[in-house]
C-alpha positions as CSV (number, residue, x, y, z in Angstrom):
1,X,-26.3,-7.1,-7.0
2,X,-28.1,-4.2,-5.6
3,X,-27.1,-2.8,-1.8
4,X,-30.2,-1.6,-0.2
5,X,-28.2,0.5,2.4
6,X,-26.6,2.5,-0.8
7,X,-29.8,4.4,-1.1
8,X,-29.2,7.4,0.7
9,X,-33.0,7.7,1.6
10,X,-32.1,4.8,3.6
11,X,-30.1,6.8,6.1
12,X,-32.4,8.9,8.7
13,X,-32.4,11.3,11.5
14,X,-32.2,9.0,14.5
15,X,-31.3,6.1,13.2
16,X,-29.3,3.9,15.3
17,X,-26.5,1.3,14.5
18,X,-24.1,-0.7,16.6
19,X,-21.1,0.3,14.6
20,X,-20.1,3.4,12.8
21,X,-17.2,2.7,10.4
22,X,-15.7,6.0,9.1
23,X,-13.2,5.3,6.0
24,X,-13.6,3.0,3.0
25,X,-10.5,1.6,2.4
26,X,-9.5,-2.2,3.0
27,X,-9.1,-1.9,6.8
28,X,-12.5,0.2,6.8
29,X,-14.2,-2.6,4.8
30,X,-12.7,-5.3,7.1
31,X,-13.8,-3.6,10.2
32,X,-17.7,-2.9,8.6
33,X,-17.8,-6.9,7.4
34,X,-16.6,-8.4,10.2
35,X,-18.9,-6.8,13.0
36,X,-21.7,-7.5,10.6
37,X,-20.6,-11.1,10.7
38,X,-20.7,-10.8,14.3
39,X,-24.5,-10.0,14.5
40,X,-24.0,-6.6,14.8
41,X,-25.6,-3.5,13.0
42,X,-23.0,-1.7,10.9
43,X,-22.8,1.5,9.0
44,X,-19.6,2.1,6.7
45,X,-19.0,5.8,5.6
46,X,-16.8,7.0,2.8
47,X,-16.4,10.6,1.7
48,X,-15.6,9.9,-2.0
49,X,-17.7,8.2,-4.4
50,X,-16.2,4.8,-4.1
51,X,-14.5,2.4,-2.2
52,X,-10.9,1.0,-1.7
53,X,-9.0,4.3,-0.9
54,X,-5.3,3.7,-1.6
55,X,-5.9,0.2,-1.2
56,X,-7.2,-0.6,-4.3
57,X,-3.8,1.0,-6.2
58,X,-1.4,-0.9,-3.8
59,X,0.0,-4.5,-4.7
60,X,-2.7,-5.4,-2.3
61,X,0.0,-7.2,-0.4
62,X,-0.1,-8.1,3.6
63,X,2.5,-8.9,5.4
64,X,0.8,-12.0,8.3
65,X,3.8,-13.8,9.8
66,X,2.3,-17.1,11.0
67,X,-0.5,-17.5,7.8
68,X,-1.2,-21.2,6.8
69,X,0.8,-20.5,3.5
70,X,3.6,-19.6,5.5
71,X,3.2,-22.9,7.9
72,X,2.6,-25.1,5.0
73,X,6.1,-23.9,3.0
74,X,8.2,-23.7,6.1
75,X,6.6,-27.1,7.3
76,X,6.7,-25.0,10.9
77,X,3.9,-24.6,13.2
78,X,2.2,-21.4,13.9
79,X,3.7,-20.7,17.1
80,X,6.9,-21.2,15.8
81,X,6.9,-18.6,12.6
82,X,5.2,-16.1,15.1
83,X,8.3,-16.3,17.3
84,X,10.7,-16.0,14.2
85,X,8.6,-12.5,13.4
86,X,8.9,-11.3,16.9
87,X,12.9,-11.6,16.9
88,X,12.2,-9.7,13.6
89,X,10.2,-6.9,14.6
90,X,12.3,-6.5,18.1
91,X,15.5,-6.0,15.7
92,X,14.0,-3.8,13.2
93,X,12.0,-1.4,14.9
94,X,12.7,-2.6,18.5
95,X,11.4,0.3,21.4
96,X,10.3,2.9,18.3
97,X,6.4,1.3,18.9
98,X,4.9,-0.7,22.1
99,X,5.9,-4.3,21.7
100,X,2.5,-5.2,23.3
101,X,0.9,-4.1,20.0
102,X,3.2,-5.5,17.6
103,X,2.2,-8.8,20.1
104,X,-1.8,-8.2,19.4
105,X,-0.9,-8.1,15.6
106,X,1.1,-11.4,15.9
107,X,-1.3,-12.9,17.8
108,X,-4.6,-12.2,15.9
109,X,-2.7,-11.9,11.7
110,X,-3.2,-15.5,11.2
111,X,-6.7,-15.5,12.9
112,X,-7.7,-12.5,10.5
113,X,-6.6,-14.7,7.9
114,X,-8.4,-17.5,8.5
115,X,-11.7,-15.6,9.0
116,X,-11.5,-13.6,6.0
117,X,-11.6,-17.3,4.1
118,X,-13.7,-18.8,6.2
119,X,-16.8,-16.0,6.3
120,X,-15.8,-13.8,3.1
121,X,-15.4,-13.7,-0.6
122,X,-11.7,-12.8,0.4
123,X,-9.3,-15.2,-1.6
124,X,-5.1,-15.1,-0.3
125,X,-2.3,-16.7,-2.0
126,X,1.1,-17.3,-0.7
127,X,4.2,-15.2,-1.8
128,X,7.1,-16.8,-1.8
129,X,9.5,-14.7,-3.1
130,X,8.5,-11.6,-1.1
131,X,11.4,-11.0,1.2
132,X,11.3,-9.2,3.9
133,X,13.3,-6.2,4.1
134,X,15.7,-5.9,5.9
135,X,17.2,-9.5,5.2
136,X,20.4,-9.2,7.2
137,X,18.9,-8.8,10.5
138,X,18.0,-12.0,12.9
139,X,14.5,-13.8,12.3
140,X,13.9,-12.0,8.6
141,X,12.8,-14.8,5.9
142,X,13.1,-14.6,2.2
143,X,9.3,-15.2,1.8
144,X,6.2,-16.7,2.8
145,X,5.5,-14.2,5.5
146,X,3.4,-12.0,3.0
147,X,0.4,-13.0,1.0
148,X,-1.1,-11.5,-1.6
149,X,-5.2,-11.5,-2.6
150,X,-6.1,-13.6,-6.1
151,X,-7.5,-12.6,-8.7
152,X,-11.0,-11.4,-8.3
153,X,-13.8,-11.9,-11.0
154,X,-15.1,-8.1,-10.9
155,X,-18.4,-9.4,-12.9
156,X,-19.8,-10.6,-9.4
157,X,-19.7,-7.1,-8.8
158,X,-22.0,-6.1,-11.6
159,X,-23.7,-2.5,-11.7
160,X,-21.7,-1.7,-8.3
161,X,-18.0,-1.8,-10.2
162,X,-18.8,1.7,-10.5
163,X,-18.1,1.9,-7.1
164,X,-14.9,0.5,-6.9
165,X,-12.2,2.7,-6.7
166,X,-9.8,1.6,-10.0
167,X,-6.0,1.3,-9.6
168,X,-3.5,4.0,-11.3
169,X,-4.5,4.1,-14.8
170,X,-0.4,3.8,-15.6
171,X,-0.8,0.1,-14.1
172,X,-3.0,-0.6,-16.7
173,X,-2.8,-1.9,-20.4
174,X,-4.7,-0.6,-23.0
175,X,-6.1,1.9,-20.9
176,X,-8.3,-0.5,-17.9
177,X,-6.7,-3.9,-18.5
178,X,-5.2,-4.8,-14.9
179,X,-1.7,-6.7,-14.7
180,X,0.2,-8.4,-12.1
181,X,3.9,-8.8,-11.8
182,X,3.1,-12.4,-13.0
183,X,1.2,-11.2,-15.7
184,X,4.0,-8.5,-16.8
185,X,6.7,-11.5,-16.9
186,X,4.8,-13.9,-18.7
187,X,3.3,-10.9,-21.6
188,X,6.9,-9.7,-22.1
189,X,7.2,-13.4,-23.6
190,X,4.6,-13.2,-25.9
191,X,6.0,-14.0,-29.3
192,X,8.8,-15.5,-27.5
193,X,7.5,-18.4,-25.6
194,X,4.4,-20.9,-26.3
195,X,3.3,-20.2,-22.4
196,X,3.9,-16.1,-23.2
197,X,1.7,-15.6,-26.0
198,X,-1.2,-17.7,-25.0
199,X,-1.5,-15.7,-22.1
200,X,-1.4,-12.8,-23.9
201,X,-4.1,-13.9,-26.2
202,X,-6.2,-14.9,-23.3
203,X,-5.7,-11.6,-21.0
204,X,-6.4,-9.8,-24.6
205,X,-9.7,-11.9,-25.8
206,X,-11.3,-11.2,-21.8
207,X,-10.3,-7.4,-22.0
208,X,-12.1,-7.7,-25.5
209,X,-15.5,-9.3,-23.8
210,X,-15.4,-7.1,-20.8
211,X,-15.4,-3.6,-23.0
212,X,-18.6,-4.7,-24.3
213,X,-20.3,-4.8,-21.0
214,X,-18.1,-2.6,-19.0
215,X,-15.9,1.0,-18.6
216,X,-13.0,-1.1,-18.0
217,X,-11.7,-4.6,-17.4
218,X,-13.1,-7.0,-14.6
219,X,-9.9,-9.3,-14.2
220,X,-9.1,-7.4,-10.9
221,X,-5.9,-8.0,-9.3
222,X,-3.5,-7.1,-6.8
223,X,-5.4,-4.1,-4.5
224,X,-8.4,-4.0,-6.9
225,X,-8.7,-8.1,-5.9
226,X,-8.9,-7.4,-2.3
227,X,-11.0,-3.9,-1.9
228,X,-13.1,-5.7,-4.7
229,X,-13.9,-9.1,-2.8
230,X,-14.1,-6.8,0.5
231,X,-16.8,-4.7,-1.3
232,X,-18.5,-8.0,-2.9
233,X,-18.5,-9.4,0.7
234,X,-20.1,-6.3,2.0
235,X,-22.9,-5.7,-0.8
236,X,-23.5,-9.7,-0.7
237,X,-24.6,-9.4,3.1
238,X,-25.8,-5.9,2.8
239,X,-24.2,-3.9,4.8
240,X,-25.4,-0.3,4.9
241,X,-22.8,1.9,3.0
242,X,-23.1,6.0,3.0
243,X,-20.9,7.0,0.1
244,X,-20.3,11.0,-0.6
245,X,-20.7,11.2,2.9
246,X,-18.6,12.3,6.3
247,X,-19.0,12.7,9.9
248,X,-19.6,16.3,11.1
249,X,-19.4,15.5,14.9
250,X,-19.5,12.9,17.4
251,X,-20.5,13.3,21.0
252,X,-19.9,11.1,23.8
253,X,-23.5,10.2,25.3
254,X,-22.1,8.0,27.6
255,X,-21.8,3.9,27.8
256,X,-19.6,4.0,24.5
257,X,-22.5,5.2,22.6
258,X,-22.4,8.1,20.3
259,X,-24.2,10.7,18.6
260,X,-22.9,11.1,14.9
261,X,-24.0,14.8,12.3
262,X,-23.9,13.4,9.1
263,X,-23.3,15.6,5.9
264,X,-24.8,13.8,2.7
265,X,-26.0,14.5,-0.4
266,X,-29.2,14.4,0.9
267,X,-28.3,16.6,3.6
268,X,-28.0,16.6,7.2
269,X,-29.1,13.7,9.4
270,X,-28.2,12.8,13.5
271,X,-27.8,9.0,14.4
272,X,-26.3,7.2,16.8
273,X,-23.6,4.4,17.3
274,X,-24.2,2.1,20.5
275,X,-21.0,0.3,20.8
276,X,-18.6,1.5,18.4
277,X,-17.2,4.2,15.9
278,X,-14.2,3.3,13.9
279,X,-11.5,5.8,12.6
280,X,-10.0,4.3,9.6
281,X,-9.9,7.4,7.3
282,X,-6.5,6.7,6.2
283,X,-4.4,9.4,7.9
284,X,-3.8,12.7,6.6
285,X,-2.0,12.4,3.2
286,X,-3.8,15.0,1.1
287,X,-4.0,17.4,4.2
288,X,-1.2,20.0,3.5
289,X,-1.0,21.7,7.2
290,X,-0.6,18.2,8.8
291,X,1.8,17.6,6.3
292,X,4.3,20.3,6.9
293,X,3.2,19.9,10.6
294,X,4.7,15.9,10.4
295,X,6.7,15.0,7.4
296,X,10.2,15.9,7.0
297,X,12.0,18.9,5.3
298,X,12.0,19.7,2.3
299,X,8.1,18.8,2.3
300,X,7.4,15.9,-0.2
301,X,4.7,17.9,-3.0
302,X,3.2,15.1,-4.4
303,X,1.6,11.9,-2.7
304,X,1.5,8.4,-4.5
305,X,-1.9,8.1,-2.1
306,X,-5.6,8.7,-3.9
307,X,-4.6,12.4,-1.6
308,X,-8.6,12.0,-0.5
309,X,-6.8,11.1,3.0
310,X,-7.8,14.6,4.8
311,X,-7.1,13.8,8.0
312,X,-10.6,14.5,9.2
313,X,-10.9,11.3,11.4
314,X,-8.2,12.2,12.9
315,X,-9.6,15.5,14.0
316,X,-12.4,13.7,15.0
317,X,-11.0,11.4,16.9
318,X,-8.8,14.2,18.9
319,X,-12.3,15.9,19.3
320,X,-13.1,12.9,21.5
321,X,-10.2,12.9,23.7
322,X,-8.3,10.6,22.0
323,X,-4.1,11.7,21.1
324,X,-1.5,11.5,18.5
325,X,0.6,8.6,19.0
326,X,4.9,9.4,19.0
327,X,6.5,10.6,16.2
328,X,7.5,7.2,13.4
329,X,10.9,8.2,12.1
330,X,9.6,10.3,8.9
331,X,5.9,9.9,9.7
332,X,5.2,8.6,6.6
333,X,6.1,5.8,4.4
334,X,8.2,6.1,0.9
335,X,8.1,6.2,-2.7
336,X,10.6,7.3,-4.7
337,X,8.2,8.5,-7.8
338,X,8.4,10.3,-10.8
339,X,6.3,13.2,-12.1
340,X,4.4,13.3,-15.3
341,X,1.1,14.8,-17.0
342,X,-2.0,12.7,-18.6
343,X,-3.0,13.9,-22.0
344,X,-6.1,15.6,-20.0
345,X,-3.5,17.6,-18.3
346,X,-4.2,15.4,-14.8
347,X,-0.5,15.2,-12.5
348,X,0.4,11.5,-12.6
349,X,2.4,10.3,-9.8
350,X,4.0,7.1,-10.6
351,X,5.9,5.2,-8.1
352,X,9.1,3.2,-9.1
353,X,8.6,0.2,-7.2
354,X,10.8,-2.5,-8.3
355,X,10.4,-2.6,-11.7
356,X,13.3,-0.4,-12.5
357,X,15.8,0.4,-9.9
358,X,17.6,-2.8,-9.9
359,X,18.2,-3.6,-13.0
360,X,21.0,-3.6,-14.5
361,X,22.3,-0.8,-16.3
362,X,19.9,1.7,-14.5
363,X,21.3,4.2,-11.8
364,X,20.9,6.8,-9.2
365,X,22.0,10.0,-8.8
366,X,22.0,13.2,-6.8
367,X,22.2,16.4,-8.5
368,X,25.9,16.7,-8.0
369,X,26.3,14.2,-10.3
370,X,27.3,10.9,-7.6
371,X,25.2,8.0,-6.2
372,X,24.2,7.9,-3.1
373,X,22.3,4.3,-2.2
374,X,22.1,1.2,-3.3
375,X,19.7,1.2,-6.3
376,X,17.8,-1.9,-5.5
377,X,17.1,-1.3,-1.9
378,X,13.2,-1.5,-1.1
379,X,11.5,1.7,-1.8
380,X,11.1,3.4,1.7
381,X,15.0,3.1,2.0
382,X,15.4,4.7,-1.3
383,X,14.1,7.9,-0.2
384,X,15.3,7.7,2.9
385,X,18.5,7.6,1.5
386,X,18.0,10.9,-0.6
387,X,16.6,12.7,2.1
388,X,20.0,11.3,4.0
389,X,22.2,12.7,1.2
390,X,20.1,15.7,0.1
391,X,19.7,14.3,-3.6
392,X,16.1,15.9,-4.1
393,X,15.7,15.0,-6.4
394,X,17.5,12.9,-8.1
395,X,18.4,11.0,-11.4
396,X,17.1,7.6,-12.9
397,X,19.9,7.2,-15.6
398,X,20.7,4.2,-18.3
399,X,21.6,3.9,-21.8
400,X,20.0,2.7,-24.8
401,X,20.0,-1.2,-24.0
402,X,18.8,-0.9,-20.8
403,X,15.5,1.0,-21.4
404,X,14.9,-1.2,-24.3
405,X,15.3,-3.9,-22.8
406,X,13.6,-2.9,-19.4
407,X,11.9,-0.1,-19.4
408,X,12.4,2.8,-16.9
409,X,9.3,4.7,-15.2
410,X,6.5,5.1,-17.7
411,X,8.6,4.1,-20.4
412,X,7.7,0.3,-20.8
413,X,10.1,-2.5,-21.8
414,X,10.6,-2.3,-25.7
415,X,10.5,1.8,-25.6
416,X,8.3,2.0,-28.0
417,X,7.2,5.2,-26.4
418,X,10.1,7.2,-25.6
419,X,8.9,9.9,-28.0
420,X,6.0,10.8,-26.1
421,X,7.5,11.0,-22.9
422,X,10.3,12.8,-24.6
423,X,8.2,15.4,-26.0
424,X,7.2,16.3,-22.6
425,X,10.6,16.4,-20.8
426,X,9.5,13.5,-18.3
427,X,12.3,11.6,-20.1
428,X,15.4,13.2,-21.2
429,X,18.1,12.3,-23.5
430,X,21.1,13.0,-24.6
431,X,24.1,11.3,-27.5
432,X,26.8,11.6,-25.1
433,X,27.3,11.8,-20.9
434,X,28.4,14.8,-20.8
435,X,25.6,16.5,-22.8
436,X,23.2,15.1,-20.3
437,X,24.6,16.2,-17.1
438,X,24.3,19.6,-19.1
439,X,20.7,18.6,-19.6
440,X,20.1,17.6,-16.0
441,X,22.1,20.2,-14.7
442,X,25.1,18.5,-12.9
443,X,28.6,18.7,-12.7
444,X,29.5,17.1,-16.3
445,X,33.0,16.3,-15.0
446,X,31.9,14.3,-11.8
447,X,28.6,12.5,-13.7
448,X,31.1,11.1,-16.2
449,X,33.5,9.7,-13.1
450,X,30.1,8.4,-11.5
451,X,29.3,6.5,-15.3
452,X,33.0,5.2,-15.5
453,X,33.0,3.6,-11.7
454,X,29.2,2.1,-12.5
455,X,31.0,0.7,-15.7
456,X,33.8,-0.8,-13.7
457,X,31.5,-2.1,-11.1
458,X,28.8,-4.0,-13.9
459,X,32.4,-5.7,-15.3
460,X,33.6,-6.9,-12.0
461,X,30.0,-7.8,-10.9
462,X,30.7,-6.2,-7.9
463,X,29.4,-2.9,-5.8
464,X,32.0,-2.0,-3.2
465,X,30.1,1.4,-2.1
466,X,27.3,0.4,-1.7
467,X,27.1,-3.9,-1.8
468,X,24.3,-3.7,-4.7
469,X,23.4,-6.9,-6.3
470,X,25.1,-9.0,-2.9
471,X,21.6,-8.4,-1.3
472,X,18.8,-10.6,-1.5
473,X,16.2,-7.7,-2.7
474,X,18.5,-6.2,-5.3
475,X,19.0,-9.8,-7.1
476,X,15.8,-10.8,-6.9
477,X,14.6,-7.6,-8.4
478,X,17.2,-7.6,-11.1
479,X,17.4,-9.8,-14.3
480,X,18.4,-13.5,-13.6
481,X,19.7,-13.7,-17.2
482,X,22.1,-10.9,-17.1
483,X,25.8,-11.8,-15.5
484,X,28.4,-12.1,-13.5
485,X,25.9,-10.1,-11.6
486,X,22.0,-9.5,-11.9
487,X,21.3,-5.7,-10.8
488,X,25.1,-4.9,-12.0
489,X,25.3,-3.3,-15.8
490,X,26.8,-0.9,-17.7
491,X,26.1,2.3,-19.3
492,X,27.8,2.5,-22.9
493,X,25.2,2.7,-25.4
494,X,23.4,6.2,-27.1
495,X,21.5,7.6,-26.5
496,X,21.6,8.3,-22.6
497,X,18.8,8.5,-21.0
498,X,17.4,9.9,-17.4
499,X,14.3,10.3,-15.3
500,X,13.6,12.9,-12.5
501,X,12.9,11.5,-9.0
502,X,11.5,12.5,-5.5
503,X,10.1,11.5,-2.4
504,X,6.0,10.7,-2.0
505,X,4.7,9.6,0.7
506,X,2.5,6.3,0.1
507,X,0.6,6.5,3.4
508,X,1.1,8.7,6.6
509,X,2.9,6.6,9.6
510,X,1.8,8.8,13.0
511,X,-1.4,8.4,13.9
512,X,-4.1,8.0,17.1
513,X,-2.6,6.0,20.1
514,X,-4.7,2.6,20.6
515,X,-4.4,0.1,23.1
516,X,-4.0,-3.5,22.2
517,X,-7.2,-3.7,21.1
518,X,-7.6,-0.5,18.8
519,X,-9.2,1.3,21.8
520,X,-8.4,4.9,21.2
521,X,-6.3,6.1,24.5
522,X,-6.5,9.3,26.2
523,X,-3.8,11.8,27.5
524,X,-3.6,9.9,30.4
525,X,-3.5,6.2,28.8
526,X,-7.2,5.1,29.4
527,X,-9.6,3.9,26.7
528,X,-11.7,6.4,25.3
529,X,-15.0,4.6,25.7
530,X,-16.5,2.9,22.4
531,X,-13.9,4.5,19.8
532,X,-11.2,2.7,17.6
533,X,-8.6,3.4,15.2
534,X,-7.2,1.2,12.2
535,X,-5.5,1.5,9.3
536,X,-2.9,4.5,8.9
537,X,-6.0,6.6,11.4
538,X,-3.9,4.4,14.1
539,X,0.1,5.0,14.7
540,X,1.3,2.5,13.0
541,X,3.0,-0.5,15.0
542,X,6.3,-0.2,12.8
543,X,7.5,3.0,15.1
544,X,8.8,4.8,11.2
545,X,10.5,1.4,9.4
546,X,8.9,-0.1,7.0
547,X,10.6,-4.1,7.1
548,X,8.7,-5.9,4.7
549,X,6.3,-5.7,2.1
550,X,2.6,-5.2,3.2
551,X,3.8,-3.8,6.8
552,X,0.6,-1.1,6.0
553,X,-2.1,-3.0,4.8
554,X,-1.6,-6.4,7.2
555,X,-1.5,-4.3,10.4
556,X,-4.2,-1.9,9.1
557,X,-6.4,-4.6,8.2
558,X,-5.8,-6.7,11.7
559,X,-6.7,-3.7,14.3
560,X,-9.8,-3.6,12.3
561,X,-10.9,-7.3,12.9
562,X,-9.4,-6.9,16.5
563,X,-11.6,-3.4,16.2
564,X,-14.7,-5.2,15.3
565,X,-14.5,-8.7,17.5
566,X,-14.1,-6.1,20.4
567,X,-16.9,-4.3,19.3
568,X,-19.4,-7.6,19.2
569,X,-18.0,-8.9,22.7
570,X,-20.6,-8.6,25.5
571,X,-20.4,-5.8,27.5
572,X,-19.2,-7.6,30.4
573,X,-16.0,-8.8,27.9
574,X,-15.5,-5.2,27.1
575,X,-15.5,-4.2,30.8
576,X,-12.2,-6.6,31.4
577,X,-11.2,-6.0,28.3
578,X,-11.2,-9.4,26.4
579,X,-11.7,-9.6,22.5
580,X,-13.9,-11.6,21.2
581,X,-11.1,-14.1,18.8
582,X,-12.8,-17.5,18.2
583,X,-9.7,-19.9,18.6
584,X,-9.0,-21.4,15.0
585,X,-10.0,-24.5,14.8
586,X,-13.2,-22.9,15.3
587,X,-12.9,-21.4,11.6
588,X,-10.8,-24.0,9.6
């Protein structure tokens, strides 16, 4: 499957499109397919080499209250799980964004939804044990609301793999074998269980086949599966696509219409956009001024984001009058990561998701040697919390049965390569507690107090500082086979172990102001004509929270269908400004 528009010969001086989409991530991709669907023109630009920015590294998870998964568990209508989601939203970020946009994303989620299956390669499947995250406020659910893409055959892809961006090569097995968190429970029963082993030999013996034909494996899951049915989609009704390429300028030439300088390989060419340009550049994550401008002190060094995130499109879009929307809390979104080296010498920046911090046995703490959150909280609240308490960084600690038995960072479950990571300091050990604070460089007496309480709390199965393992999140996360209390155990065992963590940001927050349509607004509040913003290029509709999983990508991705329809609606439309939404019984 050959696209013609990736020729770069195919791109000239005066040619003119409908839409411009600048940014080729999943809300980029969504906003280039669906205008094409629409009947309109479409050009999609991305700077790098390939598509799926950050997307393609996430969990690919979006969080659509009201999605027919959600209906058909809940046995609730539409109307009615929307509602629940708006007494969510109004309690957990409340007047920190406009509650007319977090309305527009109600509203149109479940249509983006069903017009992705309906028109698209685009495959969802319901998460029921994604809870949102902030479970003790009114109107949160304990799943359902988010939905994750399926597994994607990357062979329909063919040739044009290449230009897929791949996930974190730390998520992979054997070097390019792509897991799920499914995958990951069922492979740590192989040997174990009848159903763990043959799906071991089966993930194996495709792995196998694929090398033969490919640089790496074609089972693509989680971000990989969406940005890779997105691009599939794109290449399938080929849509023009300008890779290695960026917007120079843009100027206003009036009716909503734009004149665009194009750097490319090929060089310099001048077109023009008639009815829209789309920001959806990704914010400004690997931009280094905007991020001491925005993000808080001490600025966070590393990024768990691809870092191509310049903020360019942002600059572009202030060049054309639009304006930075109010500051979200931290700006920015959290991981709490840990920092390593590849063999080639490359920084890897690996984000401890939930795969670690609330198990049992495995704790936090700050550099004077207490804890300081709840371990299992969800990952934005974690490094809120250190920033809170100052414990930059901090400590990932556990003994010998807990890293065996679980893992901890880039030390998988089994440890059967602690000597690696050892040998270069990202894990460090020690035969007793108090030879490891010396190691770590905390107070020796107060880390041993800290060890003693977290044994006392693992026996009693209870966390009176900081309620760990009563939440929802923190159990669910934890090991359903361990007792009285599954994120609650002890540290007793030699050696002791410990893993150095800080803040990165997994996407910038603060972005362009929009209207309810992704119209880019000026310092006065009016549209700026025929420009829209999406994805993390837009401030974001959370106002700095971050209350459920997939709060990035399912906002992100709905501006940009709200982007495109907007874009394809008539002129007259435009002028009172309708959207063009086809109800959904339309596209059932």
């Amino acid at each position: 499957m050959q696209n013609p528009g990736y020729s770069f010969s195919q791109i000239r001086d005066g040619d003119v499109f409908d839409v411009v989409v600048a940014g080729g991530g999943a809300s980029g991709m969504t906003a280039a397919l669906v205008a094409h669907l629409e009947g309109l023109k479409v050009l999609l630009i991305e700077s790098s080499a390939q598509v799926g920015g950050t997307s393609s590294r996430s969990a690919g998870t979006l969080w659509i209250p009201g999605n027919r998964f959600e209906q058909a568990a809940t046995q609730s209508e539409q109307q009615s799980a929307v509602d629940a989601a708006r007494v969510y939203l109004d309690a957990a970020v409340g007047e920190r964004s406009s509650a007319s946009l977090r309305e527009s994303f109600l509203a149109s989620g479940p249509l983006l939804i069903e017009y992705l299956l309906a028109n698209t390669l685009v495959r969802f499947k319901a998460c029921p044990k994604h809870s949102d995250y902030y479970p003790w406020l009114e109107g949160a659910r304990k799943g359902h609301r988010a939905i994750e893409s399926e597994i994607f055959d990357g062979r329909a892809l063919g040739e044009n793999l290449a230009l897929l961006r791949p996930t974190l090569q730390e998520f992979m097995v054997f070097g390019g074998m792509m897991v799920s968190k499914a995958d990951i429970d069922l492979l740590l029963k192989a040997g174990k269980t009848w159903a763990g082993t043959w799906h071991a030999i089966k993930l194996v013996s495709r792995y196998a086949m694929d090398r033969l034909n490919y640089p790496r494996g074609t089972r693509l899951t989680m971000g990989s599966a969406l940005t890779g049915s997105l691009l599939c989609s794109l290449l399938k009704h080929n849509v023009s696509l300008a890779l290695r390429s960026k917007i120079l300028s843009a100027t206003a030439i009036g009716g909503g219409a734009h004149e665009l300088v194009l750097d490319t390989p090929q060089g310099t060419s001048t077109i023009y956009c008639k009815k829209g340009l789309v920001l959806a550049g990704g914010g400004f994550s690997g931009n280094k001024q905007w991020r001491e401008k925005y993000l808080p002190k001490p600025t966070p060094e590393h990024t768990s984001t691809t870092g191509l995130s310049s903020g360019a499109t942002l600059d572009l879009g202030l060049s054309l009058g639009g304006v930075m929307g109010e500051l979200q809390g931290d700006n920015c979104w959290w991981f709490p990561s840990s920092i390593a080296s590849r063999d080639d010498g490359k920084t890897i920046v690996f984000p401890h998701i939930l795969m670690d911090r609330a198990k049992p046995g495995i704790w936090a703490v700050g550099m004077d040697g207490k804890r300081f959150v709840n371990e299992g909280v969800c990952y934005h609240e974690f490094s809120r919390a250190q920033y809170a308490a100052g414990a930059i960084p901090c400590w990932l600690i556990c003994d010998a049965t807990a890293l065996k038995r679980y893992g901890m960072g880039l030390i998988r479950p089994g440890a059967h390569n602690v000597k690696k990571w050892q040998k270069n300091d990202y894990l460090k050990s020690a035969t007793s507690i108090a030879a490891l604070a010396q190691r770590l460089d905390i107070p020796t007496e107060q880390l041993e107090l800290s060890v003693k309480a977290m044994n006392a709390i693992a026996a009693s199965g209870r966390d009176p500082d900081f309620g760990r393992g009563e939440d929802h999140l923190s159990r669910q996360n934890g090991d359903a086979c361990h007792t009285p209390n599954p994120s609650l155990g002890p540290i007793t065992v030699a050696p002791f172990y410990a893993i150095r963590l800080e803040p990165s940001d997994l996407g910038t927050g603060i972005g362009l102001k929009v209207d309810d349509h992704a119209r880019l607004l000026d310092a006065g509040g009016t549209p700026v004509p025929g420009v829209y913003a999406c994805g993390n290029d837009m401030n974001s509709i959370m106002g700095g929270q971050y209350p459920a999983p997939g709060v990035t990508l399912g906002p992100g991705m709905t501006f940009a269908f709200i982007a495109a329809q907007h874009c394809a609606a008539s002129q007259a439309d435009q002028a009172k400004g309708a959207t063009k939404i086809p109800p959904v019984e339309q596209i059932q």
